[in-house]
C-alpha positions in Angstrom: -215.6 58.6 104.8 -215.4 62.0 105.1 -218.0 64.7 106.9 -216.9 67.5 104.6 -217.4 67.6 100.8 -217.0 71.7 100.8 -219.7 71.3 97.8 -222.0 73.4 99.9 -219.6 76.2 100.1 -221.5 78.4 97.8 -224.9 77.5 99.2 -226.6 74.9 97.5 -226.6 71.1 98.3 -227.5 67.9 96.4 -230.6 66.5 96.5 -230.8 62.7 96.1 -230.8 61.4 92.8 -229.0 64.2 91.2 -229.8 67.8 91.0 -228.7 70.7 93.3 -230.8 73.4 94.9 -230.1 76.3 97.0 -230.0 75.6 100.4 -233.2 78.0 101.8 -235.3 75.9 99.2 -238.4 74.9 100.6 -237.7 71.5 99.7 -234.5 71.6 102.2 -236.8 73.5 104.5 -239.1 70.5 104.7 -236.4 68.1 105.1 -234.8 70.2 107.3 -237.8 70.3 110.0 -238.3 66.4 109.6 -234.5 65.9 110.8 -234.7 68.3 113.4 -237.4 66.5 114.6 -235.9 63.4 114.3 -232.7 65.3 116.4 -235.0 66.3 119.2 -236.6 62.7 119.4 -232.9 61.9 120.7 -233.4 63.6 123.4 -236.9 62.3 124.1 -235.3 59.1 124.1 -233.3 59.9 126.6 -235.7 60.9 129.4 -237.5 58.2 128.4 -237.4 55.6 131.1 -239.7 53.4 129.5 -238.9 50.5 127.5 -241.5 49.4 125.6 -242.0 53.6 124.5 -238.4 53.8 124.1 -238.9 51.2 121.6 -241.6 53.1 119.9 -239.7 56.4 119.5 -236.8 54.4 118.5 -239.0 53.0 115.2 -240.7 56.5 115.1 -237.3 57.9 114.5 -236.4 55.2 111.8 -239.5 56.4 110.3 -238.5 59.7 110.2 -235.1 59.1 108.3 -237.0 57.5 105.8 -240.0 60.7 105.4 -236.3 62.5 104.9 -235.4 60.5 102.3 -238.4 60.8 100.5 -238.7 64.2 100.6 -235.0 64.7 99.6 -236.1 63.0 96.3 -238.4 64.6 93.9 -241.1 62.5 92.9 -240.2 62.0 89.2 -236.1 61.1 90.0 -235.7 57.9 88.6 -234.3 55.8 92.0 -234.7 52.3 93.1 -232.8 52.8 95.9 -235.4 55.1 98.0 -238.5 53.5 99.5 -241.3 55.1 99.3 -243.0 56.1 102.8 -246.6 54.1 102.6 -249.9 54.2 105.1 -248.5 50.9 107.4 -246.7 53.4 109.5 -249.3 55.5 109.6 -251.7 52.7 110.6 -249.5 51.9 113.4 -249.3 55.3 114.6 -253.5 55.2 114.6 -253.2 51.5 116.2 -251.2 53.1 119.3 -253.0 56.5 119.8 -256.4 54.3 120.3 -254.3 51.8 122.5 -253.2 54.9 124.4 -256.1 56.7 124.5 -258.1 54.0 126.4 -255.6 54.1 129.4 -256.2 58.2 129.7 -258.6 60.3 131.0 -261.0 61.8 128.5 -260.0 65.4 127.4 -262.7 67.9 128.4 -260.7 71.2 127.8 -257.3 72.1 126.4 -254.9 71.2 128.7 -251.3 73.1 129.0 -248.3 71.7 127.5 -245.8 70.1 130.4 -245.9 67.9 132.9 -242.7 65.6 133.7 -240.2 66.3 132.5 -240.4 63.5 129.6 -243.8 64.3 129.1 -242.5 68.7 128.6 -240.2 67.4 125.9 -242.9 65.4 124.2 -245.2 68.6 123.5 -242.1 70.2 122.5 -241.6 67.3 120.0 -244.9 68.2 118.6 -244.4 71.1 118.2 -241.8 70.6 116.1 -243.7 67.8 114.3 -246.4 70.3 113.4 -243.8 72.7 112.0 -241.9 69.7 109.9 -245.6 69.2 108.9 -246.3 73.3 107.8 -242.5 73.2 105.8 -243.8 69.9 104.0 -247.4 71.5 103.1 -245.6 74.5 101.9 -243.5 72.2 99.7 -246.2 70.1 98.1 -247.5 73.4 97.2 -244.7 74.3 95.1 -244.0 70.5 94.1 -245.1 66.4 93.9 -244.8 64.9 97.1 -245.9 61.5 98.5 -249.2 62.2 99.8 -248.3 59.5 102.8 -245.8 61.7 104.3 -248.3 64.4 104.8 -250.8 62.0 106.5 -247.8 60.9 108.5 -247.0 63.9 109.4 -250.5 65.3 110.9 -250.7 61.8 112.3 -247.3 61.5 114.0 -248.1 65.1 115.8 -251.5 63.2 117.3 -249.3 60.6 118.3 -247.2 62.8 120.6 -249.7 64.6 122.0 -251.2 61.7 123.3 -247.8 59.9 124.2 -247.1 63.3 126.6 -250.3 62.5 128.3 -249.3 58.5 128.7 -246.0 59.4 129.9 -247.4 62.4 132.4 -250.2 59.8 133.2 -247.8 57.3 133.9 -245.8 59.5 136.1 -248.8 60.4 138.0 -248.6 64.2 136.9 -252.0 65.8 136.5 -252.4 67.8 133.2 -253.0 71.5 133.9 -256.6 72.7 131.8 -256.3 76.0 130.4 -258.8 78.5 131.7 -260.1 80.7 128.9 -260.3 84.0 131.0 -263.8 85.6 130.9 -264.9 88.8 129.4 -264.7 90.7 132.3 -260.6 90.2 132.2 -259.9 91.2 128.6 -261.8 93.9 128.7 
């Protein structure tokens, strides 16, 4: 098979099921952020020593070739070969943050992204997750979507937020709370 098809020489690509948009199309744009996501969750993986969260992100990252896919394809192509994204994932994602949560601290401020050094590339991730998230509202504003991606979306960005404080809890790294600073010091 061949990387190259040189039909996005001129600056448009295919979207699945037929039809060809310009490459700066929002709909790319959404897709786009999902996969770069899904690109930096490699790298999560990898400073991820442990196994049964390396298993998570694995599925998480599954997950997010299939959101791809689904936003790739406008909602009234005519495919039977794309599945649908649906709420089970989502309801797992919920399932873990409340199985997390109950091993952390309570939050009583903000706290500062960072920690270890798994737990750093975790808040980037969702940071990235809540921009995949913008690019896909942005879409269905313009377009149909599957309203499960959305939810997905918001809920995935919950989901690493609280993994980074598992991970950094795990590793016995204290979470920094941000200090608002007081009137006195912006004035």
């Amino acid at each position: 098979m061949k990387i190259y098809t040189k039909t996005g020489d001129q600056g448009e690509t295919s979207l699945f099921a037929g039809g060809r948009v310009p490459k700066a199309h929002v709909r790319i744009e959404a897709f786009g952020a999902v996969d770069e996501l899904n690109a930096f969750l490699g790298l999560v993986v990898h400073h991820c020593s442990s196994s049964d969260l390396k298993s998570r992100l694995l599925r998480v990252q599954g997950e997010l070739f299939q959101v791809g896919a689904d936003l790739a394809t406008p909602m009234e192509a005519k495919t039977n070969y794309i599945v649908r994204l649906g709420l089970e994932p989502v309801t797992q994602l919920e399932t873990e943050i409340d199985e997390w949560q109950m091993l952390l601290p309570s939050l009583t401020s903000f706290i500062l992204p960072g920690g270890s050094q798994a737990g750093a590339v975790l808040h980037i991730a969702r940071t990235i997750c809540r921009r995949a998230e913008r690019r896909v509202v942005a879409l269905a504003q313009d377009e149909a979507i599957n309203p499960h991606v959305l939810t997905y979306l918001n809920r995935l960005g919950d989901w690493l937020f609280v993994l980074a404080r598992l991970v950094n809890h795990r590793q016995n790294e204290p979470e920094s709370p941000w200090q608002a600073p007081s009137a006195t010091e912006t004035t």
